[in-house]
N, CA and C atoms as an extended XYZ file, in Angstrom:
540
Properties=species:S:1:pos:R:3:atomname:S:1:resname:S:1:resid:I:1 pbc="F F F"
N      -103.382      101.138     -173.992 N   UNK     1
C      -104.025      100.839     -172.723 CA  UNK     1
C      -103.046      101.159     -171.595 C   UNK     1
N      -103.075      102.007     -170.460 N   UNK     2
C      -102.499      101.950     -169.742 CA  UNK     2
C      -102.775      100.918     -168.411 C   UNK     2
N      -101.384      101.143     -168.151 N   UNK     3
C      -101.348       99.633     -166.961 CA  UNK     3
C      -101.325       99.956     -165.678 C   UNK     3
N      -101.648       99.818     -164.935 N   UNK     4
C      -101.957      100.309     -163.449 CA  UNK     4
C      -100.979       99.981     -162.760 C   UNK     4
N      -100.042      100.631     -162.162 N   UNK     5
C       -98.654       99.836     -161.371 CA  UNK     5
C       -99.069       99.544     -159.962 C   UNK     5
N       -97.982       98.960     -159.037 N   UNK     6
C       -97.690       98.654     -158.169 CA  UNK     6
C       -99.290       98.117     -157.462 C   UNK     6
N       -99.597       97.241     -157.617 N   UNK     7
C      -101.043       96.312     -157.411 CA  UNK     7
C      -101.007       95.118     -157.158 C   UNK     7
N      -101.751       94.760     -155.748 N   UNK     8
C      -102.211       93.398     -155.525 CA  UNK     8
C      -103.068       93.232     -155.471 C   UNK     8
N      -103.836       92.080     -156.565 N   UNK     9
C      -105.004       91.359     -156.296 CA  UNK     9
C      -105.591       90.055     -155.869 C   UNK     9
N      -106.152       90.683     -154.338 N   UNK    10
C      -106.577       89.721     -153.377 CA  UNK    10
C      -108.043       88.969     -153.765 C   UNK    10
N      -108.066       87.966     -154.145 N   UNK    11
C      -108.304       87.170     -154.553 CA  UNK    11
C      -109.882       86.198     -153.401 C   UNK    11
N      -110.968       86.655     -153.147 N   UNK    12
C      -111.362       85.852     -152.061 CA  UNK    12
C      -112.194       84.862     -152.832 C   UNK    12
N      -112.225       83.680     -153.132 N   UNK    13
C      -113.166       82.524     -153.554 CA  UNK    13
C      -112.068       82.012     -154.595 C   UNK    13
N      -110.768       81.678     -154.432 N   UNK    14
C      -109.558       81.382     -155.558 CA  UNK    14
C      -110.169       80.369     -156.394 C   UNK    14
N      -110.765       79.272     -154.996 N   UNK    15
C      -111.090       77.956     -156.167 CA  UNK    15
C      -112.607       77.602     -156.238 C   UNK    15
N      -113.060       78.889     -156.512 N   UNK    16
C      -114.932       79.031     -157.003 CA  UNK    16
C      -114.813       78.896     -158.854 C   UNK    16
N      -116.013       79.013     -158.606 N   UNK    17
C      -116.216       78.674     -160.162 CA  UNK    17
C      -116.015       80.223     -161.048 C   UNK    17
N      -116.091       81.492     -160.220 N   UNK    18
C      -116.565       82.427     -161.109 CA  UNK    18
C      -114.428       82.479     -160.889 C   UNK    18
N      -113.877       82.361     -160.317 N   UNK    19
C      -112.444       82.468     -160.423 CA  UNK    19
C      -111.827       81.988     -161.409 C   UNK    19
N      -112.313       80.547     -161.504 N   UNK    20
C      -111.652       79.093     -162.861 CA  UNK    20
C      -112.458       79.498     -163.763 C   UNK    20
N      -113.386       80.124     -164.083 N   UNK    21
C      -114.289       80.786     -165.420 CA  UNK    21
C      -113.682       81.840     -166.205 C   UNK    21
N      -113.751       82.900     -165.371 N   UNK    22
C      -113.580       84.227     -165.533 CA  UNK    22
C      -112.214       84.964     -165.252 C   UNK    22
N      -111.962       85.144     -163.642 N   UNK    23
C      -111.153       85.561     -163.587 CA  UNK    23
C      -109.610       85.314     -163.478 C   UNK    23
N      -109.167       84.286     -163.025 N   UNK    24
C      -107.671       83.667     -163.659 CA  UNK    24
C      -107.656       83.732     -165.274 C   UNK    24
N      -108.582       82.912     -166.001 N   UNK    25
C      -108.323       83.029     -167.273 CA  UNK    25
C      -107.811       84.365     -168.202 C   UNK    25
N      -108.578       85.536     -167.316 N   UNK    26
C      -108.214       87.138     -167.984 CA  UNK    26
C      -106.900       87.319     -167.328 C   UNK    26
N      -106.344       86.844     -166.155 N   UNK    27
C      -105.590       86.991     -166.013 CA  UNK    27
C      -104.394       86.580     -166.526 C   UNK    27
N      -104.784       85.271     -167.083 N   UNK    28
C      -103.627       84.309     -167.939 CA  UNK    28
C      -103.253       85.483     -169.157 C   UNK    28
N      -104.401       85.663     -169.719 N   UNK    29
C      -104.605       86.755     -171.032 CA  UNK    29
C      -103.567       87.565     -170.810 C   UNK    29
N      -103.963       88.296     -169.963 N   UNK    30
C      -103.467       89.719     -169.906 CA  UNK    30
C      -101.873       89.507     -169.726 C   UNK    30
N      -101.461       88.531     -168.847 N   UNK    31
C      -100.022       88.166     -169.198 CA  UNK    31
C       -99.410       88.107     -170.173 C   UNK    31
N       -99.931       87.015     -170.525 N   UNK    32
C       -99.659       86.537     -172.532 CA  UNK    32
C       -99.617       87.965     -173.174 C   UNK    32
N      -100.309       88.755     -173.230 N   UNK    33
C      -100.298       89.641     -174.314 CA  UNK    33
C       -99.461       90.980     -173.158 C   UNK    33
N       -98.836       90.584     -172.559 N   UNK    34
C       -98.146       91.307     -171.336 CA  UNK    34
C       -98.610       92.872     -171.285 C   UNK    34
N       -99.705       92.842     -171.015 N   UNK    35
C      -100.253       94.093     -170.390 CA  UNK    35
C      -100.714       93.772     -168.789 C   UNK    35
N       -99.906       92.979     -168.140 N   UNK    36
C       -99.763       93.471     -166.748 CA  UNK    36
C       -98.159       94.256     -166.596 C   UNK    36
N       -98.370       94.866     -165.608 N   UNK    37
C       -97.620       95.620     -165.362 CA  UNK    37
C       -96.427       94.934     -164.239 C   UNK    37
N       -95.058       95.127     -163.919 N   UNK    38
C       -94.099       94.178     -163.525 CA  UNK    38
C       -95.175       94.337     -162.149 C   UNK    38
N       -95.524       95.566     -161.559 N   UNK    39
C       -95.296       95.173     -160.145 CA  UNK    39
C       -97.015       95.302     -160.010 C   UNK    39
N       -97.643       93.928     -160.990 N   UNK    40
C       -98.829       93.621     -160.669 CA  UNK    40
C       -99.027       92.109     -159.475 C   UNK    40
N       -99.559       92.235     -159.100 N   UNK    41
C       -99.490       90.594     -158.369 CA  UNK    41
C      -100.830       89.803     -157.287 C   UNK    41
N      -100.820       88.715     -157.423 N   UNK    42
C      -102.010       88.415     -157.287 CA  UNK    42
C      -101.728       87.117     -156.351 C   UNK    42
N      -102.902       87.293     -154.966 N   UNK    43
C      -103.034       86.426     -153.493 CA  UNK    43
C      -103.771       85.708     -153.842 C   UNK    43
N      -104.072       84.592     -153.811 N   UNK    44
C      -105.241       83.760     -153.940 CA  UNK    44
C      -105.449       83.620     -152.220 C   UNK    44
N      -106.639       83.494     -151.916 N   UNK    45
C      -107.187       82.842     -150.491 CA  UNK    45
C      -108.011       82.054     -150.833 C   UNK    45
N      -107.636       80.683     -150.198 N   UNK    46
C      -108.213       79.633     -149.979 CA  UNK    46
C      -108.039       78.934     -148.974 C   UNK    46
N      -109.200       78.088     -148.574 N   UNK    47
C      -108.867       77.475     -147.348 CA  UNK    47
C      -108.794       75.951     -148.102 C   UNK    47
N      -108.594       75.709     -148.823 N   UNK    48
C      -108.276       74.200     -149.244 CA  UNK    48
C      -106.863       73.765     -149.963 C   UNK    48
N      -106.055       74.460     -149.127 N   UNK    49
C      -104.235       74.151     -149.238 CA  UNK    49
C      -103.795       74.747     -150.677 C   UNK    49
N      -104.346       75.597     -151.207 N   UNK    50
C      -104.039       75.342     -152.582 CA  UNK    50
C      -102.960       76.260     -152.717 C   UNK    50
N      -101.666       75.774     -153.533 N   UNK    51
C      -100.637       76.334     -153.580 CA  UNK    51
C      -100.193       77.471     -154.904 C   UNK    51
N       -99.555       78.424     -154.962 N   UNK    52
C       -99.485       79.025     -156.073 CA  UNK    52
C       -98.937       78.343     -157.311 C   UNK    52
N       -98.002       77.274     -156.999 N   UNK    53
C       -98.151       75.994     -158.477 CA  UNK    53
C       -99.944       75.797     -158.551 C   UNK    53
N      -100.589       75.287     -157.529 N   UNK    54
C      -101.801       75.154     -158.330 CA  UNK    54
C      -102.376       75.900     -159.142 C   UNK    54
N      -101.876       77.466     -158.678 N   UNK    55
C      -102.918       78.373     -159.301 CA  UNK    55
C      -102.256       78.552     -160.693 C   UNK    55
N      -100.893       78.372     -160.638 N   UNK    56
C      -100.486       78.457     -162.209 CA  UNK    56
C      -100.648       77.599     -163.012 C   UNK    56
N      -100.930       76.068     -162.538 N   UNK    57
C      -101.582       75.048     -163.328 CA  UNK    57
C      -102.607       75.424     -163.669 C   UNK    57
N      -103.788       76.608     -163.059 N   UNK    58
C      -105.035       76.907     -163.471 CA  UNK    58
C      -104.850       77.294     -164.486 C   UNK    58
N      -104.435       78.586     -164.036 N   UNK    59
C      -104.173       79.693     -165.221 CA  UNK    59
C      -103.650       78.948     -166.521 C   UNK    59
N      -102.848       78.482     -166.190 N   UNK    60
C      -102.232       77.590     -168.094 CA  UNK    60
C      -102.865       76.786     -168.520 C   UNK    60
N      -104.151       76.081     -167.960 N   UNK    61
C      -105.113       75.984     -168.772 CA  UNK    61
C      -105.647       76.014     -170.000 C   UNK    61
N      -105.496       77.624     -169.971 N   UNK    62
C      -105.853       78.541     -171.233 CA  UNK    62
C      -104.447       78.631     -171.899 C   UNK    62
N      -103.623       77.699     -171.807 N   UNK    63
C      -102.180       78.078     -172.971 CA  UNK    63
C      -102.817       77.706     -174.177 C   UNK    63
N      -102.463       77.894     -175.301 N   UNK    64
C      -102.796       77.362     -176.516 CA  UNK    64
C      -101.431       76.304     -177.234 C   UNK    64
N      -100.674       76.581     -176.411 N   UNK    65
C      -100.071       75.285     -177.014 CA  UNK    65
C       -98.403       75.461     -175.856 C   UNK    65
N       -97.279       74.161     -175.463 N   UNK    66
C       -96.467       74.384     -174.374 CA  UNK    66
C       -95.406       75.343     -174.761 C   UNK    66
N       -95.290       76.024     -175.531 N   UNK    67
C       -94.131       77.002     -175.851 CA  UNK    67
C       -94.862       78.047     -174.823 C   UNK    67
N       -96.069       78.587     -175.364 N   UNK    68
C       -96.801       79.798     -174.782 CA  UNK    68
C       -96.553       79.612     -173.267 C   UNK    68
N       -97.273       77.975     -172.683 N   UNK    69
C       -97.483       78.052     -171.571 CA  UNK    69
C       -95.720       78.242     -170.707 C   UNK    69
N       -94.894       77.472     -171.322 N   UNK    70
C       -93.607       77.806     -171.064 CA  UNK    70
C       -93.305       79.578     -170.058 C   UNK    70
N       -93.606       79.666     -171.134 N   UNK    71
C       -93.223       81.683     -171.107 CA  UNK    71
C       -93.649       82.001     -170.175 C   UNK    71
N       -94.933       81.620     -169.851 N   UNK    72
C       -96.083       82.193     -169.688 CA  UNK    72
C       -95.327       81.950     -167.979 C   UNK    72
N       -95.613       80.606     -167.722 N   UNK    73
C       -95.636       79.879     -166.462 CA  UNK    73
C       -94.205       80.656     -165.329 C   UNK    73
N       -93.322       81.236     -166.055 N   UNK    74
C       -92.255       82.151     -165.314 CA  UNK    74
C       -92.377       83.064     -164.971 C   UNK    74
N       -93.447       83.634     -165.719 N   UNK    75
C       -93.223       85.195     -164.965 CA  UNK    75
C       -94.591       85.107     -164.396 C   UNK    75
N       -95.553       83.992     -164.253 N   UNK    76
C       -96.781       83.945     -163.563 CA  UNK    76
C       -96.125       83.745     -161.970 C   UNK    76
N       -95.031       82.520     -161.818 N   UNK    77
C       -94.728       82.235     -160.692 CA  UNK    77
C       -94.391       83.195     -160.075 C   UNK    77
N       -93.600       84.526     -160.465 N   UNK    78
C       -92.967       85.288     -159.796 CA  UNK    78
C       -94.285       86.697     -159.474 C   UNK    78
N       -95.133       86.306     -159.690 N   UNK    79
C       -96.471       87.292     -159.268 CA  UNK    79
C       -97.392       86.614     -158.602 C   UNK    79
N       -97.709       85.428     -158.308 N   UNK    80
C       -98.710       84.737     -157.521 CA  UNK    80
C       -98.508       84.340     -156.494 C   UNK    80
N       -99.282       84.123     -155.225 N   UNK    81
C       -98.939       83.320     -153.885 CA  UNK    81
C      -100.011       83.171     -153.088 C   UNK    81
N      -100.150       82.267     -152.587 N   UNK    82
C      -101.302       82.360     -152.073 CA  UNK    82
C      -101.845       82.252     -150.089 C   UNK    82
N      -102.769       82.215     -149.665 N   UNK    83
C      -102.965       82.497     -148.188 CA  UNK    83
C      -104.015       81.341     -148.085 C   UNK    83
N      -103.637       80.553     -147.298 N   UNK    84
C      -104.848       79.143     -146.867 CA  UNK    84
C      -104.691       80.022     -145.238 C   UNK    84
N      -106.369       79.951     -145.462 N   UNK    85
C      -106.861       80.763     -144.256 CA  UNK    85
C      -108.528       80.456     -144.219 C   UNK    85
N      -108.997       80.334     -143.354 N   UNK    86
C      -110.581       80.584     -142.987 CA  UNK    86
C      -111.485       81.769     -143.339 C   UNK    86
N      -112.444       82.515     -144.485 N   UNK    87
C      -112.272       83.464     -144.193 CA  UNK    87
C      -113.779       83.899     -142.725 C   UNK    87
N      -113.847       82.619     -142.499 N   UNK    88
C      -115.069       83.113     -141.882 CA  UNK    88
C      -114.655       82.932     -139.916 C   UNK    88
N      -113.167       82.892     -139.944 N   UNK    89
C      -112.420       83.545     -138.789 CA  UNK    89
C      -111.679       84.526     -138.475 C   UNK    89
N      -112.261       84.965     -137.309 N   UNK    90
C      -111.507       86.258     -137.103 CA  UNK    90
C      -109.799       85.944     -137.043 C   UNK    90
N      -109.820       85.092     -136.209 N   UNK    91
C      -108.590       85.079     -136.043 CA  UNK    91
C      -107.368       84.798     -137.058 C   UNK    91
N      -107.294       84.290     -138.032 N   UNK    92
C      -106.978       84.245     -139.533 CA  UNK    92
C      -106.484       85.391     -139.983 C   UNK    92
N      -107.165       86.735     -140.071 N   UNK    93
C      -106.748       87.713     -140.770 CA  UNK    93
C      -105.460       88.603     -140.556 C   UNK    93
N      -104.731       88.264     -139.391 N   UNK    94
C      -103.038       88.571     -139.310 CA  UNK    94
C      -102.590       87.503     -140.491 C   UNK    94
N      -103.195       86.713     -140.833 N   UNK    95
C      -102.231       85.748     -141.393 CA  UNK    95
C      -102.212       86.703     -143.003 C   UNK    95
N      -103.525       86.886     -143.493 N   UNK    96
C      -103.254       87.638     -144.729 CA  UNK    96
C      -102.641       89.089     -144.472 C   UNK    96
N      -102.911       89.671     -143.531 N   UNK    97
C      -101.992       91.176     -143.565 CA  UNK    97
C      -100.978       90.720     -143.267 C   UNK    97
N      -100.088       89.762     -142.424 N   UNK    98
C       -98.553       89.827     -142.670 CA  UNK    98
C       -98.228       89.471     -143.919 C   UNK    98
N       -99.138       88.745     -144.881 N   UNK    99
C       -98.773       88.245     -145.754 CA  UNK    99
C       -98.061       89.649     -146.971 C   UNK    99
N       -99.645       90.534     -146.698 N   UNK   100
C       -99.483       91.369     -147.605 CA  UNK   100
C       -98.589       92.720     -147.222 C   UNK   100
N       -98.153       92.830     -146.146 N   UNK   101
C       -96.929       93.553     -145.670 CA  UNK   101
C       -95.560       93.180     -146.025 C   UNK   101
N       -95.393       92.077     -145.722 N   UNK   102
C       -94.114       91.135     -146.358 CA  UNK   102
C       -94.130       91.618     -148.020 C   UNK   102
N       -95.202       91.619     -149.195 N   UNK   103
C       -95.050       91.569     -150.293 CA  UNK   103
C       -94.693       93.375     -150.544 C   UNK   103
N       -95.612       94.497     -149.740 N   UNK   104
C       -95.093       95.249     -149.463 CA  UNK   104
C       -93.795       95.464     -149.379 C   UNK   104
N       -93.010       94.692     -148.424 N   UNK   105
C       -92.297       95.135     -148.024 CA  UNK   105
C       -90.770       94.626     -149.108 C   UNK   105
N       -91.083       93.613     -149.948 N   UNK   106
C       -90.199       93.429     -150.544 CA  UNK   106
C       -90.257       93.890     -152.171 C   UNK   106
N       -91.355       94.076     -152.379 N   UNK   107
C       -91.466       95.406     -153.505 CA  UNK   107
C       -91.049       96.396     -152.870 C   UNK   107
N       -90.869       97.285     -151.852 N   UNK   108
C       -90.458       98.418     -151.501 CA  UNK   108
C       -91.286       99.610     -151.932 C   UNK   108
N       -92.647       98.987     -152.287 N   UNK   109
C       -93.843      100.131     -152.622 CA  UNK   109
C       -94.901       99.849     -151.792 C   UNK   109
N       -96.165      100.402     -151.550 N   UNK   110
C       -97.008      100.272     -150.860 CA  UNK   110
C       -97.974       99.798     -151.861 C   UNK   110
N       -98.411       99.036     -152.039 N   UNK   111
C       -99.168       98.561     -153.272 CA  UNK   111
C      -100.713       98.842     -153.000 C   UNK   111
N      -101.271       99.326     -154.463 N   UNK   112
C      -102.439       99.090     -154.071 CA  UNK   112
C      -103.109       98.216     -153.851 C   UNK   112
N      -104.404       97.426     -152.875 N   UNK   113
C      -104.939       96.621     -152.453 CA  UNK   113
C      -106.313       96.568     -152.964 C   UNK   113
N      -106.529       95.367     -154.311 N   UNK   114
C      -107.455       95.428     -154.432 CA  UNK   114
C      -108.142       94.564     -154.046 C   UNK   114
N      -109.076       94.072     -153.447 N   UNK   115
C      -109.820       92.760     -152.312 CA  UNK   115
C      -111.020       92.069     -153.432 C   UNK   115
N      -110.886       91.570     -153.815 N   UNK   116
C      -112.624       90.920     -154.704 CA  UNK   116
C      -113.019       89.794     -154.320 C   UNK   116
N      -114.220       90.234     -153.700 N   UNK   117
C      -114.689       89.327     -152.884 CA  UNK   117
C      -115.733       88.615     -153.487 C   UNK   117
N      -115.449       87.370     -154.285 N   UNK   118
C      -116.436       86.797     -154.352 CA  UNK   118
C      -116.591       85.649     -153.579 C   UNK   118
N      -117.765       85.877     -152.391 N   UNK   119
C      -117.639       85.329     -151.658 CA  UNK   119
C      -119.603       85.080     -151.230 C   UNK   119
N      -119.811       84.165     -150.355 N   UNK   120
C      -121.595       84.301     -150.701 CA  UNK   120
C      -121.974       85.377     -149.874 C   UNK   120
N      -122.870       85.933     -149.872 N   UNK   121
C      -123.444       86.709     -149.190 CA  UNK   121
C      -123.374       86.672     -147.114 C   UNK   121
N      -123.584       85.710     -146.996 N   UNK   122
C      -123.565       85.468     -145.151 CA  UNK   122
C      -122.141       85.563     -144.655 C   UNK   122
N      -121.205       85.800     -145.617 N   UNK   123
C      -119.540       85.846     -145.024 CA  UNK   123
C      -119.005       86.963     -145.351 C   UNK   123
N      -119.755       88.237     -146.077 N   UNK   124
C      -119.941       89.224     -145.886 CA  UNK   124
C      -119.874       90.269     -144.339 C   UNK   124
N      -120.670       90.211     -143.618 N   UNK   125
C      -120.605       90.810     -142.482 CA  UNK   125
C      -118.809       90.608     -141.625 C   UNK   125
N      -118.464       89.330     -141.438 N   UNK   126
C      -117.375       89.085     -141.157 CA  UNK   126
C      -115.950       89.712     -142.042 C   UNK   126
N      -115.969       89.274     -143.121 N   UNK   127
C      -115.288       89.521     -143.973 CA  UNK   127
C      -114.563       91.179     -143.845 C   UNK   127
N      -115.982       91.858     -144.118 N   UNK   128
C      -115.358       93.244     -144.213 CA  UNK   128
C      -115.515       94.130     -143.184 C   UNK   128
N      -116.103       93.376     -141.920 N   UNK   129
C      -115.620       94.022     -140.990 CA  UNK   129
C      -113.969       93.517     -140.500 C   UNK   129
N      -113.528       92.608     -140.711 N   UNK   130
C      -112.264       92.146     -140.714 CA  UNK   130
C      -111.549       92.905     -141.322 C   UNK   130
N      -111.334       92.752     -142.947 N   UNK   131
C      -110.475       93.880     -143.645 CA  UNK   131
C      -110.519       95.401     -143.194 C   UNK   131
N      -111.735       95.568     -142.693 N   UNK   132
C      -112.284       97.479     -142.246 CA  UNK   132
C      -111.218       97.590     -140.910 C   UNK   132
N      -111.337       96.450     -139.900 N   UNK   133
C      -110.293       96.726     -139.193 CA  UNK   133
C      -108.591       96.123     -139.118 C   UNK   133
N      -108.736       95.830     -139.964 N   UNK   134
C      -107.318       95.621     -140.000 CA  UNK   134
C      -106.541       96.888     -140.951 C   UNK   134
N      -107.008       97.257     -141.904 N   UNK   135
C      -106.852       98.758     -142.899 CA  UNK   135
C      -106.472       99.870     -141.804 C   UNK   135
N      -107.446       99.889     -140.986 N   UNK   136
C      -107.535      101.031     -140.017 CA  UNK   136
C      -106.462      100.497     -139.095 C   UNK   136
N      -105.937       99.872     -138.611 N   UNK   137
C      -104.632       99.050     -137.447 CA  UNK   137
C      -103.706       99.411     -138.646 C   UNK   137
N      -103.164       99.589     -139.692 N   UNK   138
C      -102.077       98.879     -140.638 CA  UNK   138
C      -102.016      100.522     -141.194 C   UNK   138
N      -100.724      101.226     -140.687 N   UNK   139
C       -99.915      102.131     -140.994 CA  UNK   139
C       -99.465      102.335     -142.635 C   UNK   139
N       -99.700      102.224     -143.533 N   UNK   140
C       -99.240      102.019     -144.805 CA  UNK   140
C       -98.575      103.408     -145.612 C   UNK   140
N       -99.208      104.342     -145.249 N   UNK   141
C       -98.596      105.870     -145.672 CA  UNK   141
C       -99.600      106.249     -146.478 C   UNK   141
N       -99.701      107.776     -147.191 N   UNK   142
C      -100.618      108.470     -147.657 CA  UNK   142
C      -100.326      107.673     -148.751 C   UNK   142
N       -99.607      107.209     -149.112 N   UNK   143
C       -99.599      106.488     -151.118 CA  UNK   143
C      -100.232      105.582     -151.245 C   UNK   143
N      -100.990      104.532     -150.176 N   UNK   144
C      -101.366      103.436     -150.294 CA  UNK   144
C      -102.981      103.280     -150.042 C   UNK   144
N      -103.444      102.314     -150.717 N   UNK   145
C      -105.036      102.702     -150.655 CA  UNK   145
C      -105.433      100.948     -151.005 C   UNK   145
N      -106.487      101.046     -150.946 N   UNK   146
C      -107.053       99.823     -150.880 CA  UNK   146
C      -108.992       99.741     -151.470 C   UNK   146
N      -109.148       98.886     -151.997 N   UNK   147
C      -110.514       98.805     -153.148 CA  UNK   147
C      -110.901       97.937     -153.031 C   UNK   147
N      -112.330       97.599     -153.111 N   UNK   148
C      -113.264       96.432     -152.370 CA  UNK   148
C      -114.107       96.299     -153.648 C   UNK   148
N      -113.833       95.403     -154.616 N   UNK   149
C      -114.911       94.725     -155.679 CA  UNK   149
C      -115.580       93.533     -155.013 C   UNK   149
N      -116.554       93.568     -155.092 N   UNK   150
C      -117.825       93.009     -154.440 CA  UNK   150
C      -118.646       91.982     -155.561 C   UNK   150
N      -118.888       90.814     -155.956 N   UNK   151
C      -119.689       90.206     -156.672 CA  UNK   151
C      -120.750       90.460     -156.158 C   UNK   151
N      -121.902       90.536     -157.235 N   UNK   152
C      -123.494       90.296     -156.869 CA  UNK   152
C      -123.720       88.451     -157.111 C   UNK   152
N      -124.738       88.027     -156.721 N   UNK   153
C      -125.696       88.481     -156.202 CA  UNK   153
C      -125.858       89.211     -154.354 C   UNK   153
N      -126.423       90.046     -154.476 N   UNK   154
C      -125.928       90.363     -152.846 CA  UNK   154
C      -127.271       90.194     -152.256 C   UNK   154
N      -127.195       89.200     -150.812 N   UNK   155
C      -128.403       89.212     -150.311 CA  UNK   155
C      -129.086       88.715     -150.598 C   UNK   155
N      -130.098       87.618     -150.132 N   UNK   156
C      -131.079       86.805     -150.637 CA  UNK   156
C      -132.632       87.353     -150.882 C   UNK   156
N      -132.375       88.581     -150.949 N   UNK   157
C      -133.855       89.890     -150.510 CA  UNK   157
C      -133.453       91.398     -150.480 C   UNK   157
N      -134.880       91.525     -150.752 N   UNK   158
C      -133.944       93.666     -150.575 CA  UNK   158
C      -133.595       93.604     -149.668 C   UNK   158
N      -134.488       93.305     -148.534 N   UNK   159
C      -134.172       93.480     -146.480 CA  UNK   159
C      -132.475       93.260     -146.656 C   UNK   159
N      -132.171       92.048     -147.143 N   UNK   160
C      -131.017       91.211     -146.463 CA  UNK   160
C      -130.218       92.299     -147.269 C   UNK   160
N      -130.034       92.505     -148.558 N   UNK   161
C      -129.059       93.270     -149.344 CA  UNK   161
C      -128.930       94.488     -148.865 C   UNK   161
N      -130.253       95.191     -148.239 N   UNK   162
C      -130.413       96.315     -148.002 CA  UNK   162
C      -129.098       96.401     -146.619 C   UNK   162
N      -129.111       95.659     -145.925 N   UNK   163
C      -128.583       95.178     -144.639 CA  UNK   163
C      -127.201       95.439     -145.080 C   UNK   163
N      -126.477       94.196     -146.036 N   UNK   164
C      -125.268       94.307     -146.404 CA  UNK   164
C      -124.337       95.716     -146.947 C   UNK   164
N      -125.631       96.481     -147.604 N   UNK   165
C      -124.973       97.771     -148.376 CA  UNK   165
C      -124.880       98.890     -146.982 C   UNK   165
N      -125.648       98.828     -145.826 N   UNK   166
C      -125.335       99.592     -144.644 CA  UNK   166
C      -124.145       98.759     -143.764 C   UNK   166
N      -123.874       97.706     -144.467 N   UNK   167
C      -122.560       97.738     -143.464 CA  UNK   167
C      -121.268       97.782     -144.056 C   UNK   167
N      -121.172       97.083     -145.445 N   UNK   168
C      -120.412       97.690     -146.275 CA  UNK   168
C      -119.828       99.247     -146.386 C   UNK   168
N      -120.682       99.996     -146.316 N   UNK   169
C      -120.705      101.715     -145.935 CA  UNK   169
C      -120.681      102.181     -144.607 C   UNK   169
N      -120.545      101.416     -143.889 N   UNK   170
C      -120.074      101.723     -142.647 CA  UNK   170
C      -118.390      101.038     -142.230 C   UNK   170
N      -118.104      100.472     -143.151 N   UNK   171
C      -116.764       99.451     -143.002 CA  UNK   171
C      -115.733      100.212     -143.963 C   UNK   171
N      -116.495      101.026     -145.387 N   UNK   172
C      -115.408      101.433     -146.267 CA  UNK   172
C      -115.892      102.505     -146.748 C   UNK   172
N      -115.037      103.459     -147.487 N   UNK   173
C      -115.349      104.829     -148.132 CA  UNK   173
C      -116.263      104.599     -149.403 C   UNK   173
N      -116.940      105.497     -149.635 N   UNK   174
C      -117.620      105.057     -151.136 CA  UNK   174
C      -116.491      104.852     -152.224 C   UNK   174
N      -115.903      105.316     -151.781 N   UNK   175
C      -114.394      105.566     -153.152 CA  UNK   175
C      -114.092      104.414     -153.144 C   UNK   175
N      -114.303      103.808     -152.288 N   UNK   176
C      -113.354      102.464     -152.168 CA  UNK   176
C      -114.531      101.360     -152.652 C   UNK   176
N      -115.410      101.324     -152.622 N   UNK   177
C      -116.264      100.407     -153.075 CA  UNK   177
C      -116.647      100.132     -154.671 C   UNK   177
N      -117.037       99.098     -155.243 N   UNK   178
C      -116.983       98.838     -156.590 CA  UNK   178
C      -117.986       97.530     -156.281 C   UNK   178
N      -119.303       97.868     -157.189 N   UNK   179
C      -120.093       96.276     -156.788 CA  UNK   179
C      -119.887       95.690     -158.695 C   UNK   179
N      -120.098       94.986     -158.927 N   UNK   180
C      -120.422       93.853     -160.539 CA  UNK   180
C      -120.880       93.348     -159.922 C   UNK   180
């Protein structure tokens, strides 16, 4: 299996259910059986204080017994961090791009940016017109790129979904988009 280098995954709904289900747990996995890659790393955003000890208390969860979680819990700390932020303010979103410039900047790579937004449908419009302009403000160099995974359900109706997928495509490249 190859491993995808130099990657951050931004994290939007840290302490939702499809996060504590699904996705931390694969992430615990994929540690354990160390097919992440060193310079993989992962933002949680939340607006309910939650600290990257919390998120590694999540993740170890899934230890199967404290030797594993031991191991496990060191090299999780040194890849996780997280952003308590609003996401349904504008004004908030310097707080995650300095965040993710700083991590930039001390990897000394331009990492790729992957955003997964599971987030409900009505915080959508905000959301990625936020990230759309802050991408476009934020100098990063030709090596650096950025990817928008999107949870369904989208939209409470075709109208409304129909709505979201014209602004989505007006905010990001098709390349850059990814719906599940």
């Amino acid at each position: 299996m190859q491993k995808v280098a130099n990657t951050v995954f931004i994290l939007f709904g840290l302490t939702g259910d499809l996060a504590k289900r699904k996705i931390l747990p694969a992430i615990y996995h994929l540690e354990r059986a160390k097919l992440l890659p060193p310079t993989f790393y992962l933002v949680g955003i939340s607006r309910k204080g939650v600290s990257p000890d919390d998120v590694v208390d999540l993740l170890l969860r899934n230890a199967e017994n404290a030797d594993e979680a031991s191991m496990v819990r060191a090299s999780l700390h040194k890849r996780i961090s997280t952003v308590n932020m609003n996401i349904d303010e504008a004004r908030d979103y310097p707080i995650l791009f300095d965040h993710l410039h700083a991590l930039d900047l001390a990897t000394q790579v331009p990492l790729t940016r992957l955003f997964y937004l599971a987030i409900p449908s009505p915080l959508f419009p905000l959301v990625s017109e936020q990230l759309s302009l802050a991408e476009k403000h934020e100098a990063r160099g030709k090596n650096a790129s950025s990817r928008y995974l999107i949870e369904k359900p989208f939209g409470s109706d075709g109208s409304s979904a129909q709505h979201l997928i014209n602004l989505i495509k007006a905010s990001f490249s098709p390349s850059q988009i990814y719906r599940i």
